[in-house]
N, C-alpha and C positions, 0 to 999 in steps of 0.2 A: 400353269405359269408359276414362277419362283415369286415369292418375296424375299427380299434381302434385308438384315439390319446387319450395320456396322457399328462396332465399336470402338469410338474414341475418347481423346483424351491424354493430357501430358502423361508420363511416364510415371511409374511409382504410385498409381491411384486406385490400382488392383483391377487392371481391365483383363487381363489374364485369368486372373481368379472369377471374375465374375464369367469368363465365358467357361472355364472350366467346372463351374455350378451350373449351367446352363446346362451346356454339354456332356455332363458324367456325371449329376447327382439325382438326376429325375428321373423316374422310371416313363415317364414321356419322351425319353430322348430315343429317336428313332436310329440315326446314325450321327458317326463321327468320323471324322478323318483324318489323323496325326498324320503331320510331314507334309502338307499340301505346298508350305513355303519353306519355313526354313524351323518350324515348331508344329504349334496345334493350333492354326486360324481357322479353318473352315469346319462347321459343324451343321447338324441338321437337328430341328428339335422340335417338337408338337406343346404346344396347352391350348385348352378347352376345346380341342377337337382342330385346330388351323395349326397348318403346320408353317417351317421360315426354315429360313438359311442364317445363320451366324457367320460371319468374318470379325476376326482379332485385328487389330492393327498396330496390337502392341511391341509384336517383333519385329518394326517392321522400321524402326527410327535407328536413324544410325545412332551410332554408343559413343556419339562427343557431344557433351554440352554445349560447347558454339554452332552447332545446329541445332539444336533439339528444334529450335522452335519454327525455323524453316520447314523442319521435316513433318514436325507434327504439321504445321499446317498443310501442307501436299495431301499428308492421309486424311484430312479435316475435307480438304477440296475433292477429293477422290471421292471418299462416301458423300458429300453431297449430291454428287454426278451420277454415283450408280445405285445409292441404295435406296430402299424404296423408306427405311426409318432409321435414324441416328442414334443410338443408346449414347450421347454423352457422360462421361463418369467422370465425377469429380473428388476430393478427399478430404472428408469432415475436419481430420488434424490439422488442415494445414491454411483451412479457411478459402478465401478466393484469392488467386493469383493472378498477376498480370498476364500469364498463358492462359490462365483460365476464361479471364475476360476478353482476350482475344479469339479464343476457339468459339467461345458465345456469340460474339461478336458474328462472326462469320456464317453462324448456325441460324441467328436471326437473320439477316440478310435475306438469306438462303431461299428462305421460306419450306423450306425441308421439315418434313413430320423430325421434331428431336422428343427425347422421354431425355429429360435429367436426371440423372443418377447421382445421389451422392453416398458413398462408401464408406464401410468402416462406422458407421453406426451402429455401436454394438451395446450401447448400453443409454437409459435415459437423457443422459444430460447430452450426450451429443447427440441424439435427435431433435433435442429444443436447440445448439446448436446450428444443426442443418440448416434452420430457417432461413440464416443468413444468405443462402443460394440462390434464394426470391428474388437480391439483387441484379442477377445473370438477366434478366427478361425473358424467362423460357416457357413460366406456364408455372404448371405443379413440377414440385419437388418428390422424389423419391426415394425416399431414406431407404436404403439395404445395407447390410453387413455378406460382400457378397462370400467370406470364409464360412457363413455358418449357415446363408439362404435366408436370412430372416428379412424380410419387407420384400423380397425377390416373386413373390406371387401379387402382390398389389400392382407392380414394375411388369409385369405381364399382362397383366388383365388391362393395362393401360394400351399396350402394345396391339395386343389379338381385336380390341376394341376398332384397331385405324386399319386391319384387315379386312378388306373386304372380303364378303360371303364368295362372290364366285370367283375369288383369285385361282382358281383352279382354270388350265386351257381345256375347255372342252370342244374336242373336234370333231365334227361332224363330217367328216370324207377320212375313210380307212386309206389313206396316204402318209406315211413315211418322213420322218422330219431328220434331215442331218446336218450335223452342227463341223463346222471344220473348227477345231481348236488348235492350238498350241502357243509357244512363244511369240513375242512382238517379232515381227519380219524375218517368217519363216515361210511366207509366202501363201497368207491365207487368203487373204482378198486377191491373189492372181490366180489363186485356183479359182475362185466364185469367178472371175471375170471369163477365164478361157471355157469354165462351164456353161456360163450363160451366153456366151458369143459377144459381148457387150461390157462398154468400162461401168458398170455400176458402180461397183468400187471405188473407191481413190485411191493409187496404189502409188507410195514412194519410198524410198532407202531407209525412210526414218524410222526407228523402231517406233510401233505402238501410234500408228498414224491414223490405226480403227478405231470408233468407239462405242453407236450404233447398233444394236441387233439389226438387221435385216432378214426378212421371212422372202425369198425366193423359189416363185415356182417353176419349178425344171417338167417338162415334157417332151422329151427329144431320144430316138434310138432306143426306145422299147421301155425308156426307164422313166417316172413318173415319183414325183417327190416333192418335198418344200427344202429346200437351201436354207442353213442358218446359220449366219457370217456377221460375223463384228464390225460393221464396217460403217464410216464413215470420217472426219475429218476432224483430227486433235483439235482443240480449240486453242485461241491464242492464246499466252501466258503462261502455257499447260507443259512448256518442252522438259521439264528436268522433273518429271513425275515420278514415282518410284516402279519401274518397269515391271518389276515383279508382283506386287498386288496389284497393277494396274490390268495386270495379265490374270491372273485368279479371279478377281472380281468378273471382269468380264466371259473369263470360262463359266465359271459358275451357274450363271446364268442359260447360258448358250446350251449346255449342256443339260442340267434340268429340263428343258426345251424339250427336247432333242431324244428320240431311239436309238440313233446307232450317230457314236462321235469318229469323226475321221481325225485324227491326232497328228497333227502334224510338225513333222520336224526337220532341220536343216540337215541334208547331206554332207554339206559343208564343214558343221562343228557338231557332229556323232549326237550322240541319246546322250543331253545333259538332264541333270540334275532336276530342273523343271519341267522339263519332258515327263520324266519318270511321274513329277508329282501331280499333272494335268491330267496324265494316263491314268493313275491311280483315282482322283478326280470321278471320272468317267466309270472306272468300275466298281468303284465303292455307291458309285449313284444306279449302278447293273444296267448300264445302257452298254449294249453293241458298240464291241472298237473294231476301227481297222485303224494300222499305222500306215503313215504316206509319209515315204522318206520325198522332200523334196531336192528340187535342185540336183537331183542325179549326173544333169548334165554337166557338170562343171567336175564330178569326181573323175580323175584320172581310175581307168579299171585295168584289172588285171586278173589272171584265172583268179576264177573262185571269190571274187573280190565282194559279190551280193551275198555266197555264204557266208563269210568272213563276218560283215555289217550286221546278217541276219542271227548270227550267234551272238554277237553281242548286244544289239536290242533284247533280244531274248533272254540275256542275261542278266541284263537290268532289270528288267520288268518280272521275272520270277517271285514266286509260283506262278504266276496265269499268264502262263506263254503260248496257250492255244490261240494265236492272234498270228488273223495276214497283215504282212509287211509287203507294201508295194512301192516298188522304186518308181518313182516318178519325176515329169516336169512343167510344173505349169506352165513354163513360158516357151517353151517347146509343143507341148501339149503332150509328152509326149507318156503310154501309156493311163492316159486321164478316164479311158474308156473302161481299161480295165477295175481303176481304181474304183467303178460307179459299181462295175458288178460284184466287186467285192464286200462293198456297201449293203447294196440292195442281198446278196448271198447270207449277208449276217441279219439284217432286219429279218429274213422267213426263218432262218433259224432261230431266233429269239421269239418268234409267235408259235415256233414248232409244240406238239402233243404228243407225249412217247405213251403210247397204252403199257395199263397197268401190267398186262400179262408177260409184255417182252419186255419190261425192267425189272422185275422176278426173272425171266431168264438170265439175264446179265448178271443180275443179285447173286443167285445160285452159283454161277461162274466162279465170279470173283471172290467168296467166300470162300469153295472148295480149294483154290489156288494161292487164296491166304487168309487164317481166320484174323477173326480179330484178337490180337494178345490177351493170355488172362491178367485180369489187375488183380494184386490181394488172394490170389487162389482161387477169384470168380472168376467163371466161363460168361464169355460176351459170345448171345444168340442173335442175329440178326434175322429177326424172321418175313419182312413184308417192308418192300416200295410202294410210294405210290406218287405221280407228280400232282403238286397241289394247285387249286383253279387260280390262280394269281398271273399276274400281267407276263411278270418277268421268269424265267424256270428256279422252281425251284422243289424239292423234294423230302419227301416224309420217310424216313428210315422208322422204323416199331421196333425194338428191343428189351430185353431184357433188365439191362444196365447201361441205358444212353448216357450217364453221366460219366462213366470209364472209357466212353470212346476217345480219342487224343485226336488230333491234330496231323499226325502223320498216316493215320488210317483212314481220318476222312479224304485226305488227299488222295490215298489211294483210289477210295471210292468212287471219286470224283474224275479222277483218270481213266477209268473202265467207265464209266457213262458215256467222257468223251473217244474212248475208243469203239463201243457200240453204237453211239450217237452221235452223229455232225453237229457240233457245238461251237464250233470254232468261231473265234472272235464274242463270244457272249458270256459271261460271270453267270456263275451258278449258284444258287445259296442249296446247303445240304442241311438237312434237320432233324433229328435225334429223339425222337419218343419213347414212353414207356409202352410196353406191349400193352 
């Protein structure tokens, strides 16, 4: 199971920087995902052995000062909703601010796990400063300078301390978890409802009317799984949220969950932008996609009109286009059966085992029919595959000079796996050894 911390905070405090110390300066950091919104929000990062989830909230305000303070509060109300701890960040230069004391404000209320950050402490006397933040009623203070990471390990150790030990999901029935993601009202809770025969769901016009994980268990027509769906009912007050973190936040989650993500997107208005960064999302986390083009039924068709759609998703989402697209409709039902097998088709191939001896065949192949370029006048040897014992696929190249391999050669590589091997719909990590 995921933990979440959010980061907030008025603008100009360095919540940016601090998530990009997070995210890019530690040799803990496990992964990252640039572009998830509309920058670098979403991050994954380990200390003392517990891992988390990062969200920025810093791109996320509109860029007129007669809102700020509206907006920030939205993203102030969001992470207290979804996240499991609050990094408030505030800015030693500028002392406490009337925003400041209102985001506090809220924080306490809340009763939400918050760590206080204060920033830009880079030198003594604005540490003896800091103290002033004691005002805010938060607890302890946490002086960091998050440009250079200094206090940024005390600011953790605070953090991993309110992680619980067994935040990890462990499940005991080898059953299948799939998460239906995508944008606000693209028709994810109608697909959970026409799957389960039943309105569990609340399902209306309004965008982003889910908010709830729900764990559904499916056993019907040979296929056997848990359902996991965002769903339940906006809360009053909540209508003018910012749809697009409200939409991340909750993938995030869902998806971590989750083996194989069914991504879902509207027929209606093509593979937007979000799309793309949900998709991405999902296989930077190496979970099993399938796409579900919803609402089919409303596209006017014409020849050729599903290859048409299927070249351009494919377009979008390049490199890793080995992914089924299934036109569908929830509220028709119509092709919903297929979209399960397609589901279930990617979860076995993602637990699949290729033996060592026939990816040395394939190795052999595909080396004979293209070496790898020399760099510098060195010959690049590729002598030995092997897949490694890890959950997700992924595999050990042995060479001579793995540091000279590029980028366009592993692709290649990667292509002749999935031409020897049914992989479709499943991220592959490739990995590069010294012989």
């Amino acid at each position: 199971m995921s933990y979440i911390v959010a980061i907030v905070g008025r603008p100009n405090v360095g919540k940016s920087t601090l998530f990009n110390r997070l995210c890019g300066g530690r040799k803990a950091i496990v992964d990252e995902l640039p572009g998830v919104t509309r920058d670098r929000h979403y991050g994954k990062s380990d200390w003392n052995g517990k891992e988390f989830s990062i969200i920025d909230t810093g791109g996320y305000i509109t860029k007129s000062d007669d809102v700020f303070e509206e907006e920030i509060r939205k993203q102030v109300l969001l992470a207290i909703d979804e996240a499991d701890t609050v990094f408030f960040v505030v800015d030693v230069t500028n002392g406490i601010t009337d925003l400041d004391e209102s985001v506090a404000g809220l924080l306490r209320r809340s009763g939400r796990n918050t760590i206080l950050v204060v920033n830009k402490v880079d030198n003594s006397q604005r540490y003896y400063e800091a103290s002033v933040f004691y005002k805010l009623g938060l607890g302890e203070i946490y002086p960091v300078s998050a440009i250079n990471g200094s206090g940024t390990g005390e600011m953790l150790d605070a953090l991993t301390a309110a992680i619980p030990e067994g935040i990890r999901e462990e499940r005991t029935e080898d059953i299948p978890y799939f998460a239906v993601v995508g944008r606000p009202n693209v028709g994810k809770s109608s697909l959970a409802n026409a799957l389960l025969g039943e309105e569990r769901n609340i399902v209306t016009p309004v965008a982003g009317t889910t908010r709830d994980s729900i764990h559904s268990y499916y056993n019907k027509f040979g296929h056997e799984f848990y359902l996991i769906d965002t769903a339940g009912l906006r809360k009053k007050g909540r209508t003018m949220e910012d749809i697009e973190f409200y939409s991340i936040m909750r993938s995030v989650r869902a998806i971590e969950r989750s083996d194989v993500c069914i991504v879902m997107i509207d027929a209606t208005a093509g593979m937007q932008a979000q799309d793309v960064n949900i998709f991405n999302l999902a296989v930077r986390n190496k979970k099993g996609v399938v796409i579900a083009v919803n609402k089919w039924d409303l596209v006017e068709k014409e020849t050729n009109t599903v290859k048409r759609y299927t070249a351009v998703i494919k377009e979008r989402i390049s490199p890793f286009e080995d992914v089924p697209v299934v036109f569908s409709s929830a509220l028709t039902r119509q092709r919903i059966s297929k979209l399960l097998d397609a589901a279930a088709a990617v979860y076995t191939r993602r637990s699949q085992r290729i033996s060592t001896s026939k990816l040395n065949d394939a190795l052999r192949r595909a080396v004979d029919q293209f070496h790898p370029p020399a760099v510098k006048g060195k010959h690049i040897k590729i002598n030995y595959v092997t897949q490694l014992p890890v959950k997700t696929p992924a595999f050990a190249f042995f060479c001579n000079l793995p540091q000279y391999i590029k980028d366009p050669y592993k692709r290649y590589l990667e292509n002749r796996i999935r031409e020897n091997f049914d992989f479709t719909g499943v991220p592959l990590q490739l990995f590069f050894r010294k012989k």
